[in-house]
N, CA, C and O atoms as a GROMACS GRO file, in nm:
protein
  256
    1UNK      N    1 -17.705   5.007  -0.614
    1UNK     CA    2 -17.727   4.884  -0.540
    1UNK      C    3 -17.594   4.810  -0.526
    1UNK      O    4 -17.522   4.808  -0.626
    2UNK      N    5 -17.538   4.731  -0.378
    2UNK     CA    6 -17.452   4.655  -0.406
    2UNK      C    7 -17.454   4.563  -0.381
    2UNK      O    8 -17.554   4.530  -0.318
    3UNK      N    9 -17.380   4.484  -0.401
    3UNK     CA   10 -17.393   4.285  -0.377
    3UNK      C   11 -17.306   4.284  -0.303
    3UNK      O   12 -17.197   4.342  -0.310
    4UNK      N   13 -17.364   4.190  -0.194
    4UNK     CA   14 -17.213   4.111  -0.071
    4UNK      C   15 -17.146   4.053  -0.172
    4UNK      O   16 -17.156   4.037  -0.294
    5UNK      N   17 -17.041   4.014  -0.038
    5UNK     CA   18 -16.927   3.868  -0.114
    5UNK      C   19 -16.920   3.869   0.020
    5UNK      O   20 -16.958   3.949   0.106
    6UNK      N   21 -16.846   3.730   0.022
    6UNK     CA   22 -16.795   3.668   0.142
    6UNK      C   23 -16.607   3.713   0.099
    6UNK      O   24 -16.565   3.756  -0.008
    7UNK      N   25 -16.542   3.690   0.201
    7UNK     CA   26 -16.425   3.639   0.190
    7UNK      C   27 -16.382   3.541   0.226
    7UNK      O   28 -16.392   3.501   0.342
    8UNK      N   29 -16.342   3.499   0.160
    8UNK     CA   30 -16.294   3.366   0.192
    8UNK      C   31 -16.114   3.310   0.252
    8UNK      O   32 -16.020   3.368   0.199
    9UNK      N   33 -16.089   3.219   0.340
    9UNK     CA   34 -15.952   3.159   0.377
    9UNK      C   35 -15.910   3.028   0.322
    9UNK      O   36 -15.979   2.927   0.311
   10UNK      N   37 -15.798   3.046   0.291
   10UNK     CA   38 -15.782   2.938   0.256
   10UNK      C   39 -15.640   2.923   0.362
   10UNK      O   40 -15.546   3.002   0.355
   11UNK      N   41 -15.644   2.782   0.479
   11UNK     CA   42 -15.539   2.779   0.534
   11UNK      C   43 -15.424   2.709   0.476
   11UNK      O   44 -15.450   2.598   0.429
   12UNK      N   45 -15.310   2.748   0.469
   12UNK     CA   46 -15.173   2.645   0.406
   12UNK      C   47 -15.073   2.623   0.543
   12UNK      O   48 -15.063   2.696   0.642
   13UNK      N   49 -15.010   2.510   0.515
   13UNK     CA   50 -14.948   2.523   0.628
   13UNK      C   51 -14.867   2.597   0.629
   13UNK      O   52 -14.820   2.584   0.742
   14UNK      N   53 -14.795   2.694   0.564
   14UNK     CA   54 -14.742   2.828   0.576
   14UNK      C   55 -14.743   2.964   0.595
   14UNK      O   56 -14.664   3.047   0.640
   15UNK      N   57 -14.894   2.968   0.534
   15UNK     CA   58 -14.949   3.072   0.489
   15UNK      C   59 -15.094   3.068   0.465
   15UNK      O   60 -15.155   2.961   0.453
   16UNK      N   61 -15.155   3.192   0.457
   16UNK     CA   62 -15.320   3.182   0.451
   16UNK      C   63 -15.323   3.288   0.287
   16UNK      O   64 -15.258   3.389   0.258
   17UNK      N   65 -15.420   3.216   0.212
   17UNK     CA   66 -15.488   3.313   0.125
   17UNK      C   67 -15.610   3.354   0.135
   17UNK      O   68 -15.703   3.302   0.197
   18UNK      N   69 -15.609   3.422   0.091
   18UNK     CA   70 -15.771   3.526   0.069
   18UNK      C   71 -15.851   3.530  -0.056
   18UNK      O   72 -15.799   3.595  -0.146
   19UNK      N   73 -15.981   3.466  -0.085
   19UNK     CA   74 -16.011   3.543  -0.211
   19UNK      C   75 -16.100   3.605  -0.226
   19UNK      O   76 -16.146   3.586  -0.113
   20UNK      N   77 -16.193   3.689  -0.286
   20UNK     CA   78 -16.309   3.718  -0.294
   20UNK      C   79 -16.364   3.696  -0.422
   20UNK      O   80 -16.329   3.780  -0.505
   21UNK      N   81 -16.425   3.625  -0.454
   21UNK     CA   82 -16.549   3.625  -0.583
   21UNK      C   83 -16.657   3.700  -0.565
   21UNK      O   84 -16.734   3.718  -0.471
   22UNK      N   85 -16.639   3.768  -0.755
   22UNK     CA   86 -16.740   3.859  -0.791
   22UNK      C   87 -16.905   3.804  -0.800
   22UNK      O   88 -16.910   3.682  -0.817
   23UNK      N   89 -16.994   3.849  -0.794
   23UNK     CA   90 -17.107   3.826  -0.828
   23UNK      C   91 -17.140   3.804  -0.946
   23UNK      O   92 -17.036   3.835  -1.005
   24UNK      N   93 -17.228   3.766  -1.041
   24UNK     CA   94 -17.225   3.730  -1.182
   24UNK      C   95 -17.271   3.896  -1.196
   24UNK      O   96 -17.176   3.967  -1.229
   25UNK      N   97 -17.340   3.935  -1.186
   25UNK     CA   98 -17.371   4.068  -1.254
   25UNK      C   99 -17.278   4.179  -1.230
   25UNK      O  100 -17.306   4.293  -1.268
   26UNK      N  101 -17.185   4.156  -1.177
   26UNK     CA  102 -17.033   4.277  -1.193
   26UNK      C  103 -16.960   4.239  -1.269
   26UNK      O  104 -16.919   4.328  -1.343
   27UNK      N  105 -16.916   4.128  -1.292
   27UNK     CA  106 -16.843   4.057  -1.395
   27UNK      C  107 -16.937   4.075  -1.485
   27UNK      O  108 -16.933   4.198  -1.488
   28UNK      N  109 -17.028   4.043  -1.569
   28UNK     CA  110 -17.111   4.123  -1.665
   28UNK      C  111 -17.084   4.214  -1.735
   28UNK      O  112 -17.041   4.218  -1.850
   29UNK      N  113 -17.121   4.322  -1.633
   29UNK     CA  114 -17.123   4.478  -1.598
   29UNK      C  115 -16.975   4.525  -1.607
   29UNK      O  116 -16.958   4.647  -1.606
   30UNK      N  117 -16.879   4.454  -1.615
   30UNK     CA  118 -16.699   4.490  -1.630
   30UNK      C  119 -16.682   4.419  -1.718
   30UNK      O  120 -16.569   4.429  -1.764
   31UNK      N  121 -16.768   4.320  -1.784
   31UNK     CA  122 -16.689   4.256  -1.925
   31UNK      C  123 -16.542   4.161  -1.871
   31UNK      O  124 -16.438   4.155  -1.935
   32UNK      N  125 -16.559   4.118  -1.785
   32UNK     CA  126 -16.452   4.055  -1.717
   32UNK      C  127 -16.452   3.914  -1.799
   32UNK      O  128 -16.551   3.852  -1.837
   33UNK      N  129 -16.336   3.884  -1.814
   33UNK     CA  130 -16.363   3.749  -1.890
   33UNK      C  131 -16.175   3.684  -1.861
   33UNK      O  132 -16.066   3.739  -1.850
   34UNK      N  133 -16.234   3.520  -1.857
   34UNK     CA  134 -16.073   3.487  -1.825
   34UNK      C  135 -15.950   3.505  -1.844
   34UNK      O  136 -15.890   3.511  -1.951
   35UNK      N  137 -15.894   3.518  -1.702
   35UNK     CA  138 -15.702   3.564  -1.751
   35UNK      C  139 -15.719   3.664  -1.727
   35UNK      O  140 -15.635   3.707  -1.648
   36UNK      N  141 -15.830   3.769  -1.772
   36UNK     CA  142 -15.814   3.936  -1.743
   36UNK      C  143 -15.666   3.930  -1.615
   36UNK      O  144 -15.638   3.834  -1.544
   37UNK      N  145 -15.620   4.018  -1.619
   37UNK     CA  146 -15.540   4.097  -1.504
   37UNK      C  147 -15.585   4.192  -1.478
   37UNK      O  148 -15.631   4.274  -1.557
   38UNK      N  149 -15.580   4.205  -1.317
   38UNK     CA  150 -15.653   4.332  -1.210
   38UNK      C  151 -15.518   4.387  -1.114
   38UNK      O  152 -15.399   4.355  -1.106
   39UNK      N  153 -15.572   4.447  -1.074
   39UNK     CA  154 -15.478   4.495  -1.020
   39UNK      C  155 -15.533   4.588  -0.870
   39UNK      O  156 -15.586   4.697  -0.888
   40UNK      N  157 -15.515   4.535  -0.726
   40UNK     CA  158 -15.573   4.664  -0.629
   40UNK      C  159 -15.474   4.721  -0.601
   40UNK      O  160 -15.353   4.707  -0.610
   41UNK      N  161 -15.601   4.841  -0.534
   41UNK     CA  162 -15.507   4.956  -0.490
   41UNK      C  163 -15.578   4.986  -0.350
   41UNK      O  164 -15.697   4.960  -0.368
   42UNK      N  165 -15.562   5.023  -0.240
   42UNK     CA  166 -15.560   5.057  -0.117
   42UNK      C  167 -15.608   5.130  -0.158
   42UNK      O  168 -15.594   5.141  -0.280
   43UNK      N  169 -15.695   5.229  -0.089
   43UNK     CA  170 -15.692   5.400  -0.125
   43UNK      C  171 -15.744   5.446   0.042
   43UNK      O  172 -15.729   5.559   0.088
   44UNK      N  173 -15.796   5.346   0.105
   44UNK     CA  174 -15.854   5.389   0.278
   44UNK      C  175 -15.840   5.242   0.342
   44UNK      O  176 -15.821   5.133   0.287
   45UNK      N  177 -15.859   5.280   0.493
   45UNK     CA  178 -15.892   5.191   0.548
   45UNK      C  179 -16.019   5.054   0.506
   45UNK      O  180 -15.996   4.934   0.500
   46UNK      N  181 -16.099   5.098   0.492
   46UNK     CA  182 -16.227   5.064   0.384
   46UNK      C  183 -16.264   5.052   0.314
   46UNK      O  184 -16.380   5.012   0.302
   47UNK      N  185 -16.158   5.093   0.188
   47UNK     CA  186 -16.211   5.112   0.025
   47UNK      C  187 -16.052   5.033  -0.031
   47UNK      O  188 -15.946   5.058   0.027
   48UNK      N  189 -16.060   4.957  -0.127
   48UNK     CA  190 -16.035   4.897  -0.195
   48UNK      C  191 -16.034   4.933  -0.346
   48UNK      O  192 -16.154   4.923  -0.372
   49UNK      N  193 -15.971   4.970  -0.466
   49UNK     CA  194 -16.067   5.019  -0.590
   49UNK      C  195 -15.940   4.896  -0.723
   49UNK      O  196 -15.820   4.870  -0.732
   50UNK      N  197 -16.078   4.855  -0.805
   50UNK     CA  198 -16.012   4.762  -0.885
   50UNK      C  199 -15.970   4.818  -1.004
   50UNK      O  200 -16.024   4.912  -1.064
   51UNK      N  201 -15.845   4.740  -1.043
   51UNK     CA  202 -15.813   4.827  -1.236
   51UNK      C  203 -15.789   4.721  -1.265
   51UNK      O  204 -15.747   4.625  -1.200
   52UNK      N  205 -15.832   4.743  -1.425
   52UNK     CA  206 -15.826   4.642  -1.497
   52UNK      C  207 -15.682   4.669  -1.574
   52UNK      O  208 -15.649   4.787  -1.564
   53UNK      N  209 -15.598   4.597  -1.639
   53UNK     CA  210 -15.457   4.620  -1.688
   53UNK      C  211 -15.494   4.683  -1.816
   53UNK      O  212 -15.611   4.718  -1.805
   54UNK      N  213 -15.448   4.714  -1.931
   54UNK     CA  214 -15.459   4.813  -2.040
   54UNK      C  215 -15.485   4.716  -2.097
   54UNK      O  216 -15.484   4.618  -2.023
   55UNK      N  217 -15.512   4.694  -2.206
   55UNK     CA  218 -15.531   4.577  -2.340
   55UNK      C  219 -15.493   4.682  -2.463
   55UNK      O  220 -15.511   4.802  -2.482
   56UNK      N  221 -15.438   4.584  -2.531
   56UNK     CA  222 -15.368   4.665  -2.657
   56UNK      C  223 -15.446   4.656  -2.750
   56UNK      O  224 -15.549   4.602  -2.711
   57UNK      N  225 -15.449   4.694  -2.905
   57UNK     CA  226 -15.533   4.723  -3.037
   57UNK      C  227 -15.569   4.533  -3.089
   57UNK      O  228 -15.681   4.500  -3.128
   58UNK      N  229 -15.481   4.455  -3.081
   58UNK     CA  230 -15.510   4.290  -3.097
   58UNK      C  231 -15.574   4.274  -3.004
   58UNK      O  232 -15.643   4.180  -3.044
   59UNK      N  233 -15.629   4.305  -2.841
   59UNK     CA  234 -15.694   4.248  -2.754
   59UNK      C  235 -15.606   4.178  -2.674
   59UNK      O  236 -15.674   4.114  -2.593
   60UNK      N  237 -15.467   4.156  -2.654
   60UNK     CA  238 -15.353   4.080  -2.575
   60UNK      C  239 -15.375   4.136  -2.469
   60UNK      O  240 -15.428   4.243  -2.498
   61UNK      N  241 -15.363   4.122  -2.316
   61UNK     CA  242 -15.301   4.188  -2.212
   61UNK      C  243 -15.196   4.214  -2.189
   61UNK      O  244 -15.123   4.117  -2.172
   62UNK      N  245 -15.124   4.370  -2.173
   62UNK     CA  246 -15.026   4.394  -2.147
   62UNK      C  247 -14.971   4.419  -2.005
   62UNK      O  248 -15.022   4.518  -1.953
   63UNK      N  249 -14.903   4.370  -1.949
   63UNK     CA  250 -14.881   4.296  -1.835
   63UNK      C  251 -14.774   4.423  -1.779
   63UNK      O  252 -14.655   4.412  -1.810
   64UNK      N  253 -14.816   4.534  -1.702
   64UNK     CA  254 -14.731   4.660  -1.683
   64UNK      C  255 -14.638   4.626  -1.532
   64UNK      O  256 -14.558   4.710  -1.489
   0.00000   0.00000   0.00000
């Protein structure tokens, strides 16, 4: 099963950002919790795929 998202704009007068927010049950389901670092990757026109950064034996994020 998958869940929409919207995307969202944000206009600047320089520049535009983008964000997308997760649904509560993927964040769940990924154990996502604040600060995490992600990281995308392209892989198609259409596909998008997320990584999460490594975490070390204390639980720190290591920032590659």
């Amino acid at each position: 099963m998958g869940y929409p998202a919207k995307i969202q704009q944000i206009t600047r007068k320089d520049f535009n950002q983008y964000y997308i927010n997760f649904p509560r049950p993927i964040a769940l389901a990924m154990n996502f919790s604040k600060g995490d670092i992600i990281e995308w990757e392209i892989t198609g026109k259409d596909t998008l795929v997320l990584k999460r950064k490594e975490v070390d034996v204390a639980g720190q994020k290591r920032v590659q």
